[in-house]
C-alpha positions as a Markdown table, in Angstrom:
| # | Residue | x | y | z |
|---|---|---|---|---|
| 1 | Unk | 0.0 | 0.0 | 0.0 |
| 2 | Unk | 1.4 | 3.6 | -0.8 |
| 3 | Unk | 2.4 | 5.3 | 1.9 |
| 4 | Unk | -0.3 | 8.2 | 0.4 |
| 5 | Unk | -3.2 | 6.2 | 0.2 |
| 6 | Unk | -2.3 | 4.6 | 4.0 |
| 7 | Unk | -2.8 | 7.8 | 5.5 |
| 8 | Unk | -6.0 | 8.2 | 4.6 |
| 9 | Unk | -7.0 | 4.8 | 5.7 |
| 10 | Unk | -5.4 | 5.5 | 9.3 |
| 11 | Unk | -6.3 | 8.4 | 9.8 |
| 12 | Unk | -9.7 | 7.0 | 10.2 |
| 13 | Unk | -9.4 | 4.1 | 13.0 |
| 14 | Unk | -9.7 | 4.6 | 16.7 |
| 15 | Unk | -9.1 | 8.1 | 18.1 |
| 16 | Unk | -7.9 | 6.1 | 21.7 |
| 17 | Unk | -4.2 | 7.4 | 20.8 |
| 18 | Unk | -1.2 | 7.8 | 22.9 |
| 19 | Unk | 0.1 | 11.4 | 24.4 |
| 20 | Unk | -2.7 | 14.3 | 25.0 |
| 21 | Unk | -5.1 | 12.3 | 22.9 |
| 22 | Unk | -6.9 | 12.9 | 19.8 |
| 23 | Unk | -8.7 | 16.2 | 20.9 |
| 24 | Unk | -5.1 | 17.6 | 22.4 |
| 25 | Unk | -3.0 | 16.6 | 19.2 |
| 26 | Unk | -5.8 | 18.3 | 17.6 |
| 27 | Unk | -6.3 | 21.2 | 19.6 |
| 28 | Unk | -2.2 | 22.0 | 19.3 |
| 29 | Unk | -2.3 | 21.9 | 15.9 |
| 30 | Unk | -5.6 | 24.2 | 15.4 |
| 31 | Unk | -3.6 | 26.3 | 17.5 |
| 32 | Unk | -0.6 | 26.6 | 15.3 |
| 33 | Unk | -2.4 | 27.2 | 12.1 |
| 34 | Unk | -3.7 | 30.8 | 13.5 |
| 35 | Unk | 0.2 | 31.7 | 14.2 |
| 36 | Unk | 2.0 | 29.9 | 10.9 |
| 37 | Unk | 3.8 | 33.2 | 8.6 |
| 38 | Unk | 3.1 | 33.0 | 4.6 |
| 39 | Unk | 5.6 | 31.2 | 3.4 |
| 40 | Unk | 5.2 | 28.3 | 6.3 |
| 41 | Unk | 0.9 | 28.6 | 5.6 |
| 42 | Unk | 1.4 | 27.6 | 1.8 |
| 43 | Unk | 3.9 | 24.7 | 3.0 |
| 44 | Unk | 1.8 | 23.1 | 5.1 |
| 45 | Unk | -1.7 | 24.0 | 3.2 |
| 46 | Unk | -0.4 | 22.5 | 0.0 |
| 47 | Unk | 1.5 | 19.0 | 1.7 |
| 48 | Unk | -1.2 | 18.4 | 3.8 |
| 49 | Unk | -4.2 | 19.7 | 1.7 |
| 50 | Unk | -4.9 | 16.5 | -0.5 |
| 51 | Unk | -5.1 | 14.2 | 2.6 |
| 52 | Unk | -5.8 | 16.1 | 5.6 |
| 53 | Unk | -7.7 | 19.5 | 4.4 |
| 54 | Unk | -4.4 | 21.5 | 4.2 |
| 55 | Unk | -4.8 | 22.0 | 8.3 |
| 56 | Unk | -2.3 | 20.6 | 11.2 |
| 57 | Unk | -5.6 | 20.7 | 13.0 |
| 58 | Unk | -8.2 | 17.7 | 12.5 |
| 59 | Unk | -6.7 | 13.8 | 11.0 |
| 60 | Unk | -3.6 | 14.6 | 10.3 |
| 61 | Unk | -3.0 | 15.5 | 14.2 |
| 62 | Unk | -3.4 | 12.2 | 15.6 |
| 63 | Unk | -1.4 | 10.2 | 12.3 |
| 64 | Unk | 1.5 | 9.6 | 13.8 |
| 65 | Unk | 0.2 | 8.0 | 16.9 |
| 66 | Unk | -2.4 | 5.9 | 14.4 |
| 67 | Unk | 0.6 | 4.7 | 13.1 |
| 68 | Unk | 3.1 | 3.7 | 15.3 |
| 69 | Unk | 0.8 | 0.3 | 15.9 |
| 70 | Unk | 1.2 | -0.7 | 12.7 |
| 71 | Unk | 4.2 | -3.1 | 11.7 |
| 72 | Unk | 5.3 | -0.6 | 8.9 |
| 73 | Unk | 5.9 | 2.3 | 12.0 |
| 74 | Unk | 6.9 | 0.2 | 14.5 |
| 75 | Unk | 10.4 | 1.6 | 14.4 |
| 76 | Unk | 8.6 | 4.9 | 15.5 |
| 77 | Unk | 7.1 | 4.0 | 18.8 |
| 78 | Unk | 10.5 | 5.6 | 20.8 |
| 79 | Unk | 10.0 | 8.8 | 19.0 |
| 80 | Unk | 6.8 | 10.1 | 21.5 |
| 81 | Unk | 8.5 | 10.2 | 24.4 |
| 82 | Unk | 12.1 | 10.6 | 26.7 |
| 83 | Unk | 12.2 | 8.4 | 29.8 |
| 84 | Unk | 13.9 | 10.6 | 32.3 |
| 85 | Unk | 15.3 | 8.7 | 35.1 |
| 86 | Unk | 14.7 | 11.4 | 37.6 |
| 87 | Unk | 13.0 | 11.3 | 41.0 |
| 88 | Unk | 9.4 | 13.0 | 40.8 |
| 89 | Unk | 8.6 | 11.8 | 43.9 |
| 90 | Unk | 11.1 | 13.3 | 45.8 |
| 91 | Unk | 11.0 | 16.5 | 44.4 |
| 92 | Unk | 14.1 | 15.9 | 41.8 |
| 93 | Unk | 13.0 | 16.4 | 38.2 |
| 94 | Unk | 15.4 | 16.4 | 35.5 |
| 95 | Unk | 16.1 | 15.1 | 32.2 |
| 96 | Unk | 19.6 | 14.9 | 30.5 |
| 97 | Unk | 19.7 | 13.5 | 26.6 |
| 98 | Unk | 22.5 | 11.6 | 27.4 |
| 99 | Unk | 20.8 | 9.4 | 30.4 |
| 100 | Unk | 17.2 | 9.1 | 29.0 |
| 101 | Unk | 17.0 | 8.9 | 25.1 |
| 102 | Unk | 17.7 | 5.4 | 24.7 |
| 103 | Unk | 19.8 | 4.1 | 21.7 |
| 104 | Unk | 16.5 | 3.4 | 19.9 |
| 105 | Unk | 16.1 | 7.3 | 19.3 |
| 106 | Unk | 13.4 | 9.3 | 21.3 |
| 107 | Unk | 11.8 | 12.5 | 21.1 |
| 108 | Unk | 14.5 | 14.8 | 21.1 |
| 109 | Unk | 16.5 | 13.0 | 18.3 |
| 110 | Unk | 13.1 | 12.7 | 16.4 |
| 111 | Unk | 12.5 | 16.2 | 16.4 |
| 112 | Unk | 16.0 | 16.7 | 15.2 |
| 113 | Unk | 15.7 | 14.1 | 12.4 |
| 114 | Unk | 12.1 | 15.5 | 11.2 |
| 115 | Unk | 13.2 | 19.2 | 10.9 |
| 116 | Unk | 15.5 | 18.4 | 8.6 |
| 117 | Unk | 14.0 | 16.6 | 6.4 |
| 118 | Unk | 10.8 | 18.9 | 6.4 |
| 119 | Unk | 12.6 | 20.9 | 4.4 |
| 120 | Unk | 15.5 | 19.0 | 2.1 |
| 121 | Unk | 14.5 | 19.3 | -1.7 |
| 122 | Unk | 15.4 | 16.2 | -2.4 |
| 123 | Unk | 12.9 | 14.5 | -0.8 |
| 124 | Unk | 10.0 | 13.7 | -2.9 |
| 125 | Unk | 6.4 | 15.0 | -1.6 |
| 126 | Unk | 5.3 | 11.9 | 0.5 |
| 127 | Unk | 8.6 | 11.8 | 2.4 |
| 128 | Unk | 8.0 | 15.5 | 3.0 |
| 129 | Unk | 4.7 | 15.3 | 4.2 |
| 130 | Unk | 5.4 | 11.9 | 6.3 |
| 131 | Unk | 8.0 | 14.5 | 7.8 |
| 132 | Unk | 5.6 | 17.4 | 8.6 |
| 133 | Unk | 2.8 | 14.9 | 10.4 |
| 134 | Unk | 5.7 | 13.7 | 12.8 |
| 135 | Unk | 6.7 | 17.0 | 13.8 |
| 136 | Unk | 3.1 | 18.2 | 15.0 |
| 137 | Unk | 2.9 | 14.8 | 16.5 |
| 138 | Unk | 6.7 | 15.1 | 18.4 |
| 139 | Unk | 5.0 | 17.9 | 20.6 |
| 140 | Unk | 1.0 | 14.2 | 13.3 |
| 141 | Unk | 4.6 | 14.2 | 12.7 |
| 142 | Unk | 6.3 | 17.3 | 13.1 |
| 143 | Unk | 3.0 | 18.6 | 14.4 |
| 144 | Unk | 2.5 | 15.9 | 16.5 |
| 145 | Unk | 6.0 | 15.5 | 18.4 |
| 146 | Unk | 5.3 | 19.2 | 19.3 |
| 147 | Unk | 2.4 | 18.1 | 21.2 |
| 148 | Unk | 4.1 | 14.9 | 23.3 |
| 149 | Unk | 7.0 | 16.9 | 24.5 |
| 150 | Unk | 4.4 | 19.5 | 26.2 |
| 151 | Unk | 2.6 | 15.9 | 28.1 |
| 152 | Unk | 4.4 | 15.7 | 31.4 |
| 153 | Unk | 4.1 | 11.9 | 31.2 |
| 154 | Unk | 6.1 | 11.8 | 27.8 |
| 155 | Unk | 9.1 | 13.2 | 29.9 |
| 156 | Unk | 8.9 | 10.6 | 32.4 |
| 157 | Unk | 10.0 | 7.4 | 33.2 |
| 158 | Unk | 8.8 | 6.6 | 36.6 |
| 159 | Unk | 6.0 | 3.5 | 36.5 |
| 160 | Unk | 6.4 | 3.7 | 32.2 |
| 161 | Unk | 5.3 | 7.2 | 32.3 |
| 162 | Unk | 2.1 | 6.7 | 34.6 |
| 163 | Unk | 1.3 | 4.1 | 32.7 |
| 164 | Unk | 1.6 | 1.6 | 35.6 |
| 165 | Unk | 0.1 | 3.8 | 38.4 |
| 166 | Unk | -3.6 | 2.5 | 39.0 |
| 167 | Unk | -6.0 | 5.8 | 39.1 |
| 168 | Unk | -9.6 | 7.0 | 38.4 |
| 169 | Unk | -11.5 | 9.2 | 36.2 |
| 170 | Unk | -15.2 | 10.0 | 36.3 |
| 171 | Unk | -15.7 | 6.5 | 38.1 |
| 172 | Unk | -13.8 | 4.8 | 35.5 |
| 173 | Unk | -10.6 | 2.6 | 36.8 |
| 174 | Unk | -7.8 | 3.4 | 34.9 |
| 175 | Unk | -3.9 | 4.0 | 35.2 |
| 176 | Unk | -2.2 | 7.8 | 35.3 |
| 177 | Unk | -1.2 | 8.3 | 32.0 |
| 178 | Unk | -4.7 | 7.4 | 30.6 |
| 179 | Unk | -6.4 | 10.0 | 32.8 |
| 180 | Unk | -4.9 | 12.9 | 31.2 |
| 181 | Unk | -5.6 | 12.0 | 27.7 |
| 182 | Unk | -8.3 | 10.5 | 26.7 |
| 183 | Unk | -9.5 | 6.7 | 27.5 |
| 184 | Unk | -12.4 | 6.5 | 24.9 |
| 185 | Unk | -13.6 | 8.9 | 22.7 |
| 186 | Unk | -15.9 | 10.5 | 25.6 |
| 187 | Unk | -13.7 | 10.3 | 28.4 |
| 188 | Unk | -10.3 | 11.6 | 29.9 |
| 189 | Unk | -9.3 | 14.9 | 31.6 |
| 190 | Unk | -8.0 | 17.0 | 28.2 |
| 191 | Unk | -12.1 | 15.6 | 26.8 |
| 192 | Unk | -13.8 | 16.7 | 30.2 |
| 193 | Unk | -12.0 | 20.4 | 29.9 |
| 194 | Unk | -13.2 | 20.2 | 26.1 |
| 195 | Unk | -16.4 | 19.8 | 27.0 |
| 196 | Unk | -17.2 | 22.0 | 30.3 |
| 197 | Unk | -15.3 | 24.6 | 29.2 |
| 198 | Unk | -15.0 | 25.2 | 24.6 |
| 199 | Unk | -18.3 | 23.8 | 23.2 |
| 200 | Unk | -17.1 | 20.2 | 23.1 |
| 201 | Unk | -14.8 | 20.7 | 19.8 |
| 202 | Unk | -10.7 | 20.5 | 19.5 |
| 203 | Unk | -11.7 | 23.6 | 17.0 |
| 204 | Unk | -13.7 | 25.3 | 20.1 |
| 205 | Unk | -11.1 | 24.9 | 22.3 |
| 206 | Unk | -7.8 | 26.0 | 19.7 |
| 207 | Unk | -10.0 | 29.4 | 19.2 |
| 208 | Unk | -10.4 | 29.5 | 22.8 |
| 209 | Unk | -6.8 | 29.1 | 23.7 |
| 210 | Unk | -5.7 | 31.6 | 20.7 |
| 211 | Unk | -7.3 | 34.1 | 22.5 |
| 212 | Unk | -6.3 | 33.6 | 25.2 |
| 213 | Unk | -2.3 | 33.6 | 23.0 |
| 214 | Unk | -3.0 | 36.9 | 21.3 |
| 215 | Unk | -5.3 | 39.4 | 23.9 |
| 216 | Unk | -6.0 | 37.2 | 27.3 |
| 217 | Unk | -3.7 | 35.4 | 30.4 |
| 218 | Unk | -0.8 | 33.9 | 27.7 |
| 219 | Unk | -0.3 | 37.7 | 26.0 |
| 220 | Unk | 2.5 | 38.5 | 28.0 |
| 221 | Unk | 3.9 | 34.5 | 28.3 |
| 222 | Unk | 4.4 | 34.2 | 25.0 |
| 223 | Unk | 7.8 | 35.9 | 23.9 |
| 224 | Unk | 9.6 | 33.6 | 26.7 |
| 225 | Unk | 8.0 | 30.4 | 24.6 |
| 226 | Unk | 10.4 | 31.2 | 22.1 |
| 227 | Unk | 13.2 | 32.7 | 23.7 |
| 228 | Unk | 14.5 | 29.2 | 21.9 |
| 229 | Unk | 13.9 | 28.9 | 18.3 |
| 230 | Unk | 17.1 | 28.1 | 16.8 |
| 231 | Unk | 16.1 | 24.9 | 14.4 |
| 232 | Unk | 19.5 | 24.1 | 13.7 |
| 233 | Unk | 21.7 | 25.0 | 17.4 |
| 234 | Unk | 22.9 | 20.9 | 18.5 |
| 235 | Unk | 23.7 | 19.1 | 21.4 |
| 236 | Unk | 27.0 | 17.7 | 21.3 |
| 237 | Unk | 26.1 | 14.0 | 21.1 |
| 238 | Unk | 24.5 | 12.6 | 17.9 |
| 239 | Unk | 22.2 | 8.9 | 18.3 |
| 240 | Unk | 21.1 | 7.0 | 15.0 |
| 241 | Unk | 17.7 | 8.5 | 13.6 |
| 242 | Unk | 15.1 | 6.5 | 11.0 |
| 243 | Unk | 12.6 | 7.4 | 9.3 |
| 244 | Unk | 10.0 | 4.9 | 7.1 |
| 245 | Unk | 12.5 | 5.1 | 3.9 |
| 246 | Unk | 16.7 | 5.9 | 5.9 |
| 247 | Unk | 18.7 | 5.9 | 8.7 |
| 248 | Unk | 21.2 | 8.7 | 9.9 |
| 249 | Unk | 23.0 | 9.8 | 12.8 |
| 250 | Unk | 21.8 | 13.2 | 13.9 |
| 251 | Unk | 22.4 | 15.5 | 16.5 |
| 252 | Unk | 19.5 | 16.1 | 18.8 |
| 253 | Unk | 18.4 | 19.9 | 18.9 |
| 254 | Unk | 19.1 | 22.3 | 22.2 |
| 255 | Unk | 15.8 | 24.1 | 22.4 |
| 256 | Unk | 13.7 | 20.9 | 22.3 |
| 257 | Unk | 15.7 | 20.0 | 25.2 |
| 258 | Unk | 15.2 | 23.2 | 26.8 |
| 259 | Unk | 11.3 | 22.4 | 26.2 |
| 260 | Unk | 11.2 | 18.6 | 27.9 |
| 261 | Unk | 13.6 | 19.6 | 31.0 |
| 262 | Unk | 10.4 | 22.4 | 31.4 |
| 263 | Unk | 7.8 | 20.6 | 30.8 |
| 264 | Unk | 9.4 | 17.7 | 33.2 |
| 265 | Unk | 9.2 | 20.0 | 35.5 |
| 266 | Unk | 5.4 | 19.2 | 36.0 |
| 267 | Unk | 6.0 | 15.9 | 37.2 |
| 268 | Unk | 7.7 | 17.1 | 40.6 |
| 269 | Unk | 4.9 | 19.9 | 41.0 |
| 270 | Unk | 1.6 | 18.8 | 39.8 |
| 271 | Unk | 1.5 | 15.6 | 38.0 |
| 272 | Unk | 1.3 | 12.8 | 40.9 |
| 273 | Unk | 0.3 | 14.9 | 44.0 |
| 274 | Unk | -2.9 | 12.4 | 44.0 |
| 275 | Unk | -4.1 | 9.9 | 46.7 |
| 276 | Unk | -5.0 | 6.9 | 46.4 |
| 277 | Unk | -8.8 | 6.3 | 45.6 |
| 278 | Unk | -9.0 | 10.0 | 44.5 |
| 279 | Unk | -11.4 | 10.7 | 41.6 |
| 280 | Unk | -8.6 | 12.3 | 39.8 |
| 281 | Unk | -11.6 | 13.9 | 36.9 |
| 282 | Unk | -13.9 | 15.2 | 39.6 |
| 283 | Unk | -12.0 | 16.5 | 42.5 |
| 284 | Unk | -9.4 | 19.2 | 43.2 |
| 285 | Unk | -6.9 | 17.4 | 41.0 |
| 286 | Unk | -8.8 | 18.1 | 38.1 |
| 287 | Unk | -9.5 | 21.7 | 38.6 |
| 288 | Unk | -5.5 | 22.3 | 39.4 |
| 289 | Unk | -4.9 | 20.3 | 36.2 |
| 290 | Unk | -6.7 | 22.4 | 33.9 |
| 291 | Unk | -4.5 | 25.3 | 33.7 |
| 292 | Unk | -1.6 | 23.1 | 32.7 |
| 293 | Unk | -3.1 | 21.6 | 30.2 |
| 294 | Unk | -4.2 | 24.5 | 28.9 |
| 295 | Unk | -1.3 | 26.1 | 28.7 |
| 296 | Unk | 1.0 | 23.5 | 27.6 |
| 297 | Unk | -1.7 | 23.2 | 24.6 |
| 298 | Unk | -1.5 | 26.9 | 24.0 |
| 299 | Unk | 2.3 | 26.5 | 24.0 |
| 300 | Unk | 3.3 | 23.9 | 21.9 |
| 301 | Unk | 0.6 | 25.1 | 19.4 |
| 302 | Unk | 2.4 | 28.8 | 19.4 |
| 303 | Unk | 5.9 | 26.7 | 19.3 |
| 304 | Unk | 5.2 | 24.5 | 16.2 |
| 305 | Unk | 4.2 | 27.9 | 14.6 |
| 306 | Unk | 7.4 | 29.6 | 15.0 |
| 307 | Unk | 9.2 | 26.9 | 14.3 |
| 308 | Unk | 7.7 | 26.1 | 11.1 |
| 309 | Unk | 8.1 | 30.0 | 10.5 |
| 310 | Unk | 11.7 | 29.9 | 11.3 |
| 311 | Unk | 12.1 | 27.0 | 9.0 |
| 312 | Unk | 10.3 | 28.4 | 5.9 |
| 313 | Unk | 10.4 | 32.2 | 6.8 |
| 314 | Unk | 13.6 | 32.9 | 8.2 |
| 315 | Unk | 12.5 | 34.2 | 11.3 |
| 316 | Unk | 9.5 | 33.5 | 14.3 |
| 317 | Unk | 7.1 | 36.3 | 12.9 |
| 318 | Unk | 5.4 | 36.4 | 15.9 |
């Protein structure tokens, strides 16, 4: 099956994806749309117009977390996350490249790998747009990394990100990780905030939040989100990156770094302050949760803007 004709066929299954869910991946890249310069808006319009609508919003948000069940994308799985091998529960968060990005690649090197080849002419159109739905992904590809490197539980490695910690949400028995995004297509803390709060719609809520970016609480927050935008400054160490069709060494990137060690940060202050047997969609937990997700949302959806900007326009534009 061509890799074109696949996305369409994934983009349809299941929304139960990995991360902030289908409505966060979505929500991130609604948010990034309103914020992308010209030259950056006619990239990603025309690559992603003849599968996904020409939006980072919608299907082509969630792709890259359709896909990484399948046996073709298996290789990608490492790509969503860094395991940081800190000590949340002591109050010691960290995360160092060198100590968690296993030799299978992880989120940092991903959004390395991607950003280059979003934009070498050499690559034909597929291998350019399989490149752009991984970055939204990273924190759909390009879009999609974006949004796990703003999820608290993608920067950590304590019980497999959360994964392993038993908890509930609006009754339902679950595990940590699950709570925050969402467990069926109704369900999960990033859904609940959807729907008490921005009409029930990832569109609602981007709109919402981009208000919030360009005239409400974020205004003044948003120059120090890109205080880091250099797409090419390294790290000194350089792991083996794939993609679907090569393999290369690259150098992970500093300010995606910058951007886990912060949002890892979140895991010492907010992310397991729970008891045990605590509703954690109905109670106190959820209300202090909100605002995180929120703005973590709002960020990584104004990041992947400048950053495409930077990459296409020369400069952040915003």
């Amino acid at each position: 099956m061509k890799f074109a004709i696949s996305l369409v066929v994934l983009s349809t299954l299941a929304r139960g994806v990995l991360g902030w869910g289908a409505l966060g991946h979505e929500t991130v890249g609604f948010v990034a749309m309103e914020f992308l310069a010209p030259k950056a808006l006619t990239f990603v319009q025309s690559t992603l117009l003849k599968n996904f609508s020409g939006t980072l919003g919608g299907p082509a948000a969630t792709w890259a977390d359709t896909v990484r069940s399948t046996t073709a994308f298996k290789w990608s799985a490492p790509f969503h996350f860094i395991d940081a091998e800190d000590s949340p529960l002591t109050g010691s968060c960290s995360v160092v490249e060198t100590r968690d990005c296993g030799t299978g690649g992880c989120i940092l090197s991903a959004i390395a790998n991607y950003t280059k080849r979003v934009t070498e002419v050499s690559l034909t159109k597929e291998q350019k747009l399989e490149a752009l739905l991984f970055l939204g992904t990273f924190s759909a590809s390009f879009r999609f990394f974006f949004g796990d490197i703003g999820q608290p539980l993608h920067v950590e490695a304590l019980e497999v990100g959360g994964n392993d910690i038993p908890a509930i949400c609006s009754g339902t028995k679950t595990n940590l990780h699950a709570c925050v995004k969402q467990l069926q297509p109704d369900t999960g803390m990033v859904v609940k905030n959807i729907d008490d709060n921005h009409n029930g719609t990832s569109a609602g809520y981007a709109a919402d939040l981009v208000t919030e970016i360009k005239s409400g609480k974020f205004k003044t927050l948003t120059s120090s989100w890109i205080e880091c935008s250099s797409t090419n400054e390294t790290l000194a160490t350089g792991l083996v990156e794939r993609s679907s069709l090569s393999t290369r060494v690259v150098k992970p990137l500093a300010c995606p770094l910058v951007w886990a060690q912060e949002t890892n940060a979140f895991d010492c202050t907010n992310v397991f302050g729970f008891t045990t047997g605590q509703d954690l969609c109905t109670t106190s937990y959820f209300t202090q949760a909100v605002p995180v997700i929120d703005l973590q949302l709002a960020k990584q959806g104004f990041r992947l803007a400048a950053w495409l900007n930077v990459l296409f326009d020369g400069a952040t534009n915003l």
